[in-house]
C-alpha positions in Angstrom: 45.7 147.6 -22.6 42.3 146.6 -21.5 41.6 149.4 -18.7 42.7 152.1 -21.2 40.5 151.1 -23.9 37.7 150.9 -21.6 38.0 154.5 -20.2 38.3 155.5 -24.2 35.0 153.7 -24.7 33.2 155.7 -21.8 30.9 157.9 -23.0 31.5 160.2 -20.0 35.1 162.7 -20.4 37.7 161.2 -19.2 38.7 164.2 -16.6 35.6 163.4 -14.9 36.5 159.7 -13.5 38.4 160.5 -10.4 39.4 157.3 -9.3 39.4 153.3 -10.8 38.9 150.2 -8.4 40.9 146.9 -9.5 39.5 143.6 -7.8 41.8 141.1 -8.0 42.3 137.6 -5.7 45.1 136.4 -3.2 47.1 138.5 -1.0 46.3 142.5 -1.8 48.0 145.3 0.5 45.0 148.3 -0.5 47.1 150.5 1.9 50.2 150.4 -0.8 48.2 148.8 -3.4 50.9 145.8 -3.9 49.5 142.5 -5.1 52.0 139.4 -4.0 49.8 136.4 -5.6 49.3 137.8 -9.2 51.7 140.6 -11.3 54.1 141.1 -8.7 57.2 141.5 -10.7 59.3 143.5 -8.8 58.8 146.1 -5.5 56.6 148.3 -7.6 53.1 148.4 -6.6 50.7 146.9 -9.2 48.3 150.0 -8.4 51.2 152.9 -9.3 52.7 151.0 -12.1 48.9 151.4 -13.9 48.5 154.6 -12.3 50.7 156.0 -14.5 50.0 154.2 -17.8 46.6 155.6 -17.3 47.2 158.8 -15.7 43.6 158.3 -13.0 44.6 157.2 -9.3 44.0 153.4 -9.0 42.9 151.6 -5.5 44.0 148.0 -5.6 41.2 145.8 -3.5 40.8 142.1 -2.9 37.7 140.5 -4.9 36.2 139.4 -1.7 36.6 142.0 0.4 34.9 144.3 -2.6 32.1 142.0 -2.8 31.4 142.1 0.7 31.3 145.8 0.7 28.5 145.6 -2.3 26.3 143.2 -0.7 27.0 145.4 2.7 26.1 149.0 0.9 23.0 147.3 -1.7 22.8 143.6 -0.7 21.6 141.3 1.2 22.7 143.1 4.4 20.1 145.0 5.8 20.7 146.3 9.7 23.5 144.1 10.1 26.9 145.8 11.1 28.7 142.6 11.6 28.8 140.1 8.4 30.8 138.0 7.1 31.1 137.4 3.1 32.0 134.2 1.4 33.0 134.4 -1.6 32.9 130.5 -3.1 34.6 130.1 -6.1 37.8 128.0 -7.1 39.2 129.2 -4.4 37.8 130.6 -0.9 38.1 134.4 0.1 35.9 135.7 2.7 35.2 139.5 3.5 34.8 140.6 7.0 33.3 143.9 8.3 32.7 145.2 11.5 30.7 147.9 12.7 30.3 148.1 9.2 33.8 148.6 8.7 36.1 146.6 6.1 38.6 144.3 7.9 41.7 144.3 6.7 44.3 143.2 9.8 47.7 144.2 10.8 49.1 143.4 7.3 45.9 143.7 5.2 45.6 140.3 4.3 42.8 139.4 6.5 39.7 136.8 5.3 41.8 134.2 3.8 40.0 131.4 5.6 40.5 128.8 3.0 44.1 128.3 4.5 42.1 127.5 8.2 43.5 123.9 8.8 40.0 122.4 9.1 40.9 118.8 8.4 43.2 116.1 9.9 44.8 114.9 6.6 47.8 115.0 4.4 46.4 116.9 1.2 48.2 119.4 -0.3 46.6 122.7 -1.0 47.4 125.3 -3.3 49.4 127.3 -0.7 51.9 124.4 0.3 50.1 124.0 3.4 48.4 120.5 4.7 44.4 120.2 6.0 43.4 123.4 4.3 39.6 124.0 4.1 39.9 125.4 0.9 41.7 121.5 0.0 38.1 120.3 0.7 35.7 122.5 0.2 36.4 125.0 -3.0 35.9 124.5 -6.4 39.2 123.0 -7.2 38.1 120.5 -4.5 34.7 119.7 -6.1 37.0 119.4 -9.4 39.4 117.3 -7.8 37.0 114.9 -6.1 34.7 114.8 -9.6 37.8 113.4 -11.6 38.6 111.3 -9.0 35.3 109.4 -8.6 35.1 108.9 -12.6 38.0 107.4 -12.3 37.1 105.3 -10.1 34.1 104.0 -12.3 31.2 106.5 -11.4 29.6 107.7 -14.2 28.2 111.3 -15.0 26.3 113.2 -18.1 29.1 115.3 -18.5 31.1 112.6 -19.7 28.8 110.0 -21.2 26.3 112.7 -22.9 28.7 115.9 -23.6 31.7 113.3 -24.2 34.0 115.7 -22.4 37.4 113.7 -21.2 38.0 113.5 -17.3 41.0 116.1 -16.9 39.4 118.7 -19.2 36.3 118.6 -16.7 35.3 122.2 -15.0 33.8 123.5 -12.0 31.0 124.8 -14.6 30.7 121.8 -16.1 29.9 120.1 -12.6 27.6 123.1 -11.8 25.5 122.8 -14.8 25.2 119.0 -14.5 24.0 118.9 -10.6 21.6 121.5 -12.2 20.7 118.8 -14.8 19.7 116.7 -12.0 23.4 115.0 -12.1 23.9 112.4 -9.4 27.3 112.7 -8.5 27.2 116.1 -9.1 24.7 116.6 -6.8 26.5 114.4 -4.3 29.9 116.2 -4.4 28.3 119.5 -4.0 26.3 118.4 -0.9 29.9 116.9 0.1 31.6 120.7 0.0 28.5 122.2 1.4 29.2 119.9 4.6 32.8 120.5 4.5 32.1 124.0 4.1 29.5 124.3 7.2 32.4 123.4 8.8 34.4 126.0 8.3 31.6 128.5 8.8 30.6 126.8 11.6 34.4 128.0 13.6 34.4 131.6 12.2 30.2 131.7 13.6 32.3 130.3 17.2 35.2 132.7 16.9 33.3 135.8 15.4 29.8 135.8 16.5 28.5 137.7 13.3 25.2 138.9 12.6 24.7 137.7 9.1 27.1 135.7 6.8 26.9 136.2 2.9 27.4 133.3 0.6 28.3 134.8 -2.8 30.5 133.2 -5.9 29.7 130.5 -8.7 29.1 127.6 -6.3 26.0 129.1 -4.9 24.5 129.0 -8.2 24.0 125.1 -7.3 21.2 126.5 -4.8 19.5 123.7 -2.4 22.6 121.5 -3.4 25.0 123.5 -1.6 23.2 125.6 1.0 21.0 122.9 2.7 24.5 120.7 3.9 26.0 124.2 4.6 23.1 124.8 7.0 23.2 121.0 8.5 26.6 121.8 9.0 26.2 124.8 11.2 23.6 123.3 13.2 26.0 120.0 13.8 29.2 121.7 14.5 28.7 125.7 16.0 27.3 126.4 19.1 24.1 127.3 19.2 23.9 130.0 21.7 26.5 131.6 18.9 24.5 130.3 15.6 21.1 131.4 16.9 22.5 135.2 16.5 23.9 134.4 12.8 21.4 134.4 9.9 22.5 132.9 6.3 21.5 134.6 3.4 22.4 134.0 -0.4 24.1 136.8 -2.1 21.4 139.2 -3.9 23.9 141.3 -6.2 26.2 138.4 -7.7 28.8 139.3 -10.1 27.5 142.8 -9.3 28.9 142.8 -5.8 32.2 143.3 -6.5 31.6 146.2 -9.3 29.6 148.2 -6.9 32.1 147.6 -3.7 35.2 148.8 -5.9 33.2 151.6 -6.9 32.6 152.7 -3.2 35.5 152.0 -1.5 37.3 154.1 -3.8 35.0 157.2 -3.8 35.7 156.6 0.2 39.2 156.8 -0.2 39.6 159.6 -2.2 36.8 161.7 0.2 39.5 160.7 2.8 42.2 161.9 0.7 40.3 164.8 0.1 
């Protein structure tokens, strides 16, 4: 098991790590540590079932929620008490604390703004659902709309230099050709920027946040994605609202999430404590 031959690896004794933080994505319940989109086998709680393989209490957290507790603690936030993190990946999860405090909502699933029906249209997304921002605006939509336009007859290094076929295509692959000055990259990521700034643009309306974080591997595109994220605020939130809510990139990265599963569980177990 991975997470046992990592604690036998540490060069610190094993009675001295007190707690272990688990980031995973989807729908995470921290309070009972249950995860219902990945392992859920039975009514067991993913948490207590490697609890006791491993024998160290285990706090369950979602990936986004984590990260924005990272960038929150050693970030990009500096003052701000009220932020909201994006985390832009395949998928869209978004952290949201106020006061300074972790949001979690009446069943813990709070932040999953990729299932916002944004758009008027009869996609399918991932959860079943119709209109989904994440449909339009994630990764597996930049994926989706790449294979598409090849199909179509638009043409792109990543299959005319690197000769990789159409279905096998990646969201890396698409982030390291707009980064190779890739034209239809480029375009499809300015594309999900704007659909993106949409999204953004209601939570900014509904919210009011001082700061929002934009953290995962589509930021890596820079310019490409941020600048239509911006345009997009500016064209669809108010502006009374948007002039109180700076946009920052993500400072930590992949480092986010490490250093917010780290805190959040020496919080918890002070509270247990």
């Amino acid at each position: 098991m991975y997470i046992q031959d990592f604690i036998a690896k540490l060069e610190a004794p094993v009675d001295s790590v007190l707690g272990i933080g688990l980031n995973l994505s989807g729908r995470i319940v921290y309070t009972t540590g249950h995860s219902y989109s990945f392992f859920h086998f039975d009514e067991n709680p993913l948490a207590g079932v490697i609890q006791v393989r491993v024998g160290i209490p285990v706090f369950l957290e979602n990936d986004s929620r984590a990260r924005a507790y990272g960038e929150f603690s050693a970030g990009a936030v500096e003052e701000e008490k009220d932020v909201l993190f994006l985390n832009l990946d395949y998928g869209i999860g978004v952290g949201i604390l106020f006061d300074g405090q972790v949001c979690y909502g009446k069943s813990g699933y709070a932040g999953e703004v990729g299932h916002m029906p944004i758009f008027d249209n009869e996609r399918i997304c991932h959860c079943g659902k119709k209109g989904c921002l994440e449909a339009e605006a994630s990764g597996w939509a930049l994926t989706r709309m790449f294979r598409e336009k090849l199909a179509e007859g638009s043409s792109s290094v990543i299959t005319s230099v690197k000769g990789i076929n159409s279905e096998d295509i990646t969201m890396d692959n698409i982030i390291e050709a707009a980064l190779n000055d890739d034209v239809l990259a480029i375009e499809l990521i300015a594309r999900v920027g704007e659909n993106l700034g949409r999204g953004i643009a209601a939570l900014i309306n509904v919210l009011n946040p001082e700061l929002v974080v934009l953290g995962g591997s589509l930021i890596s595109t820079g310019d490409y994605l941020y600048l239509p994220i911006k345009t997009a605020l500016n064209k669809y939130s108010l502006s009374l609202v948007n002039n109180d809510s700076q946009l920052k990139m993500s400072k930590l990265g992949e480092r986010a999430g490490i250093l917010g599963a780290c805190l959040l569980v020496r919080n918890r177990l002070l509270e247990i404590e």
